[in-house]
N, C-alpha and C positions, 0 to 999 in steps of 0.2 A: 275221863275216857280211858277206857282200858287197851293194856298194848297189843292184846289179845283181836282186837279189831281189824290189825292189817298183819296179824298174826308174824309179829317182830318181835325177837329178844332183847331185853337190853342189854347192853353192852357196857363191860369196866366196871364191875362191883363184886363185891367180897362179901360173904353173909362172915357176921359178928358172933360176939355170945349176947343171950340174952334177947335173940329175933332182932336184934340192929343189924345194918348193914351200911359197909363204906363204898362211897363212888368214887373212882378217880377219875374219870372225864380227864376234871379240870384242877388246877394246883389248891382249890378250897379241899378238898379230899371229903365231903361233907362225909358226916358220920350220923343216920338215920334211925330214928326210935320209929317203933312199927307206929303205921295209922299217920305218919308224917312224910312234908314233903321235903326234898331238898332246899337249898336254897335260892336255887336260879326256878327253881317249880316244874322243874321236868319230868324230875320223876317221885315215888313215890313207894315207903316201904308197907308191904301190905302181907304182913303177917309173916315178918320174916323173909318177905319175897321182894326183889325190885319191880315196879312196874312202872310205864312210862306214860304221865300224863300230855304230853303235850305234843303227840308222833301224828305229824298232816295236818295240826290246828294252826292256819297262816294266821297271823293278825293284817301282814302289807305284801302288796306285788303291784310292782311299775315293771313298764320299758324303761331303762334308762342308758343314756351315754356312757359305756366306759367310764369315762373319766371324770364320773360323778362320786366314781367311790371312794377316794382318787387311786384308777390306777391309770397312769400315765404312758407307759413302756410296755402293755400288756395291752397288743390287739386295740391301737388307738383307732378312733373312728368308725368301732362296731357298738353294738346294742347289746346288752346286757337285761334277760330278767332279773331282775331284785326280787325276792324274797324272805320275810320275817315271820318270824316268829313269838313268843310270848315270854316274858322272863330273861332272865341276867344272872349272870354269877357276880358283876360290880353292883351297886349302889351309888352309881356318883353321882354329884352333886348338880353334878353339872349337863345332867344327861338329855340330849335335846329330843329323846323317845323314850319318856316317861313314864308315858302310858300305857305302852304295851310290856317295857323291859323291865316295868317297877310296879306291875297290878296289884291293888289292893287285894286283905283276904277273902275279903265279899265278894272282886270281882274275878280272880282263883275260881269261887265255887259255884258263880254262876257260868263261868267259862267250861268248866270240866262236866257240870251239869247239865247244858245246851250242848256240849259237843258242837263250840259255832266256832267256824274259820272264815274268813274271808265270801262273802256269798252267802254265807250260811251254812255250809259245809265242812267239812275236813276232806283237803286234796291229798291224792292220794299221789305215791311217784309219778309213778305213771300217767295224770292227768299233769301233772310239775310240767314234766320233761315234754310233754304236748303243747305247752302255754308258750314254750320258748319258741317253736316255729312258729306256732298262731298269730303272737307279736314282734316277725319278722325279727326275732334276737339271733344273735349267735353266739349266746353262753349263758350263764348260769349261777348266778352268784348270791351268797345267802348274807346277808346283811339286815340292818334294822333293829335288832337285837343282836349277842352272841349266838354264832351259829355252832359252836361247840357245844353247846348244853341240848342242841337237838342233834345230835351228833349221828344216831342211828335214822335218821329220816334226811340228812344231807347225804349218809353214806348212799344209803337205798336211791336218793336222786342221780347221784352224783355217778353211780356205774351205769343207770339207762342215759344220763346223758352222752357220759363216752363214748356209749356203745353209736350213738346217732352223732357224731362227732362235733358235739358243742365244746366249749371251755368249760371250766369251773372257775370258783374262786371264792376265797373267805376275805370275807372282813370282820374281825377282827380285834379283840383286845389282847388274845395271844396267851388269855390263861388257860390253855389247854394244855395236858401232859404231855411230852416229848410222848409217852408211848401209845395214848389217845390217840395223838397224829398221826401215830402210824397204819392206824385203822382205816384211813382216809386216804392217806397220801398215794396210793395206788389209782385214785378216779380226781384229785386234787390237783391244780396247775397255779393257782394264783394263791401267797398270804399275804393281806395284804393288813399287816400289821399296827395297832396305835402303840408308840414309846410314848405314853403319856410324859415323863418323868423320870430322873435315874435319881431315886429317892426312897426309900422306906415312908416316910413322913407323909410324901403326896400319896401313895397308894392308902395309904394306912387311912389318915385322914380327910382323903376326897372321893375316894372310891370303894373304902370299905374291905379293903382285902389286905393279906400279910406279908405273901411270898412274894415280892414283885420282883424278887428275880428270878423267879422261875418262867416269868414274859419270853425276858432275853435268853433264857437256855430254850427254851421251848423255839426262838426266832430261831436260832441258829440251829436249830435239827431242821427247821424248816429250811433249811441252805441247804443243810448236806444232803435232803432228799430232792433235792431238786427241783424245790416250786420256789418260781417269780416270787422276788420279796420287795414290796415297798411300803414305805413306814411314814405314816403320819403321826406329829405332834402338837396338837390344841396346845399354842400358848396362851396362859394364862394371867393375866394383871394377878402379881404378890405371891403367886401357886408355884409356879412349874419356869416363869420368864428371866428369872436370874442368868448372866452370861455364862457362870457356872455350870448348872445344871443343864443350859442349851450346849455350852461344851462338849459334856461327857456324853450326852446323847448322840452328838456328830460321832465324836470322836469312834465310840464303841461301832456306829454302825460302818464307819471307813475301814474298822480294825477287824473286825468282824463280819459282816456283811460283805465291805467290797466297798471299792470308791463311787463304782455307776451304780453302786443302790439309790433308787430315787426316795428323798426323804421331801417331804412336804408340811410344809411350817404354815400352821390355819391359825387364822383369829378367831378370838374367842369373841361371843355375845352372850349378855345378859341373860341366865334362863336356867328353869326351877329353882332350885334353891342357893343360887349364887348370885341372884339377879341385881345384889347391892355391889356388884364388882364392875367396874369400868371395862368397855370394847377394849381389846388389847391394839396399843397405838401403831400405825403401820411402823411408826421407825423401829420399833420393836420386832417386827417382821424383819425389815431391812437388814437391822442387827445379826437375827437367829442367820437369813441366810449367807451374811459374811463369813458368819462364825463356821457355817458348813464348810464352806470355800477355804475358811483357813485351817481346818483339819481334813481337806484334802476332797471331798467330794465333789462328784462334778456335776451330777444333778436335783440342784434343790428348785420346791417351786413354791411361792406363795398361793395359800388358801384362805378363800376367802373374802380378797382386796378388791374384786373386782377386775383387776388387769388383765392382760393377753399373757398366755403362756405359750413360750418357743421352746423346744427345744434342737440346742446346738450342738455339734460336733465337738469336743475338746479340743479336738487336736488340731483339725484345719476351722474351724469357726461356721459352717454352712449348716445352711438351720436342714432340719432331719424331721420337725413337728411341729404342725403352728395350729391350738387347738382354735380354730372359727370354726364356724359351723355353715358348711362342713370343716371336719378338722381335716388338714391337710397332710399326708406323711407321703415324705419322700427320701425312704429308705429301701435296701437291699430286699430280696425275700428273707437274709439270715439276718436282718436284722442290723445293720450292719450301715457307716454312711455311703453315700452313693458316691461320694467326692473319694474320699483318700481310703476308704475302707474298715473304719477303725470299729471294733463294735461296741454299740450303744448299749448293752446288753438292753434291747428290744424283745418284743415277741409279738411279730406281726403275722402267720401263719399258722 
């Protein structure tokens, strides 16, 4: 599919010598011999030129619950479109959307060949941002795959959504370039970030990528610009579950993020290519979230387990969130508890 179709530029690249060209999206910085695609398969260099394969080709769209994606503190209790797309800048091993974030090279060229999205189409913004009223939503969220590798088709959604006053929000592995994000972060409200890891070793060897701190500086401009940050961690049996490594991941986010950053500790299951690994044990869960509590954060939640998730006040204890369905919030308009006043850093308006 050529980008020429909704007649969009791409955005974030540098022509080479030699007709290559580099992308910086995302911290892979891919660097492109013509007649080749990137690595996440979005785009593609065609004679020295970037061009975008994959701008309106959905592969997934549900209504779903907020606080499926998990954001918890972000407009609990509303509907959210979901939205994906095709391709990945990870590789992991572990990845429970395979099939669309990991397409084969055959299935690349019948993709770009049919021009088929969802329906059989390719959606265009403007039908995007129609599907959110149609499915009684009230935001807007790109998930299922990385939504930074379609970066100019979240942007182009993401300003007719403002402008009709829905939310947004990314989810997230967070390898996108602090200055990427800045392309975005003027029609963007929610990141909602995965800390898989604070390791070289895990990125390197489960996910395929190098910089993986370039996540956490990329997290933290997503602070200073002002979007909602909450941060999920797939604990892993032997990968990523060491007290260690659950540690420094609290730790940096209390240090850095803030203590009411909601972090969420999800168990792992069996699935693609890790499936010889053990369901990560709840006391493991139990564990991670002591470990939050004792470097200071106040709202961690298990994912996953099964159980009911509240949340409470710090300071006087009066629950503020109890997700049933419906999910129940009984907080401020700022967000704030209704008892003592203290804020939850919420964003329920």
């Amino acid at each position: 599919m050529e980008s020429g179709k909704f007649d969009i530029k791409p955005l974030m690249w540098e022509k080479q010598d030699n007709e290559y060209v580099r992308c910086s999206i995302c911290h892979n910085r891919c660097l492109i011999s013509p007649g080749c695609t990137s690595r996440c398969f979005s785009r593609k260099n065609i004679g020295g030129e970037m061009e975008l394969n994959t701008f309106g080709l959905i592969s997934s769209l549900a209504a779903d619950p907020i606080e499926k994606k998990p954001l918890y503190h972000f407009h609990p209790g509303t509907k959210v479109l979901s939205v994906g797309g095709w391709g990945c800048n990870f590789t992991c091993l572990h990845c429970q959307n395979w099939q669309i974030s990991q397409p084969s090279k055959k299935e690349e060229e019948i993709l770009l060949r049919q021009g088929m999205g969802i329906g059989g189409y390719c959606v265009s913004p403007e039908e995007l941002v129609n599907l959110i009223g149609e499915n009684d939503c009230q935001g807007l969220s790109w998930t299922y795959n990385e939504p930074a590798i379609w970066l100019e088709y979240t942007i182009e959604s993401a300003k007719l959504a403002k402008k009709k006053g829905y939310y947004t929000a990314y989810v997230t592995n967070g390898y996108i370039t602090p200055e990427a994000l800045d392309e975005i972060a003027p029609y963007l409200d929610a990141f909602r970030v995965d800390l898989k890891s604070f390791s070289h070793e895990f990125y390197s060897n489960i996910c395929g990528v190098k910089n993986w701190w370039g996540i956490y500086e990329t997290t933290m401009h997503a602070k200073d610009l002002g979007m909602h940050i909450e941060a999920v961690t797939n604990i892993i049996p032997t990968q990523n579950d060491s007290e260690e490594n659950l540690r420094k991941i609290a730790h940096w986010i209390a240090n850095n993020l803030g203590e009411d950053t909601p972090w969420h500790v999800s168990r792992f299951f069996p699935y693609n290519k890790l499936e010889h690994l053990p369901p990560t044990p709840i006391e493991t869960i139990d564990r991670a979230v002591e470990i939050g509590r004792e470097e200071g954060l106040n709202f961690i939640y298990k994912g996953n387990t099964g159980g009911e998730s509240v949340t409470k006040c710090p300071r006087c204890g009066s629950v503020a969130i109890v997700r049933t369905m419906p999910v129940k919030v009984n907080l401020t308009p700022e967000g704030a508890c209704v008892v003592c006043n203290r804020d939850l850093n919420a964003i329920i308006a």
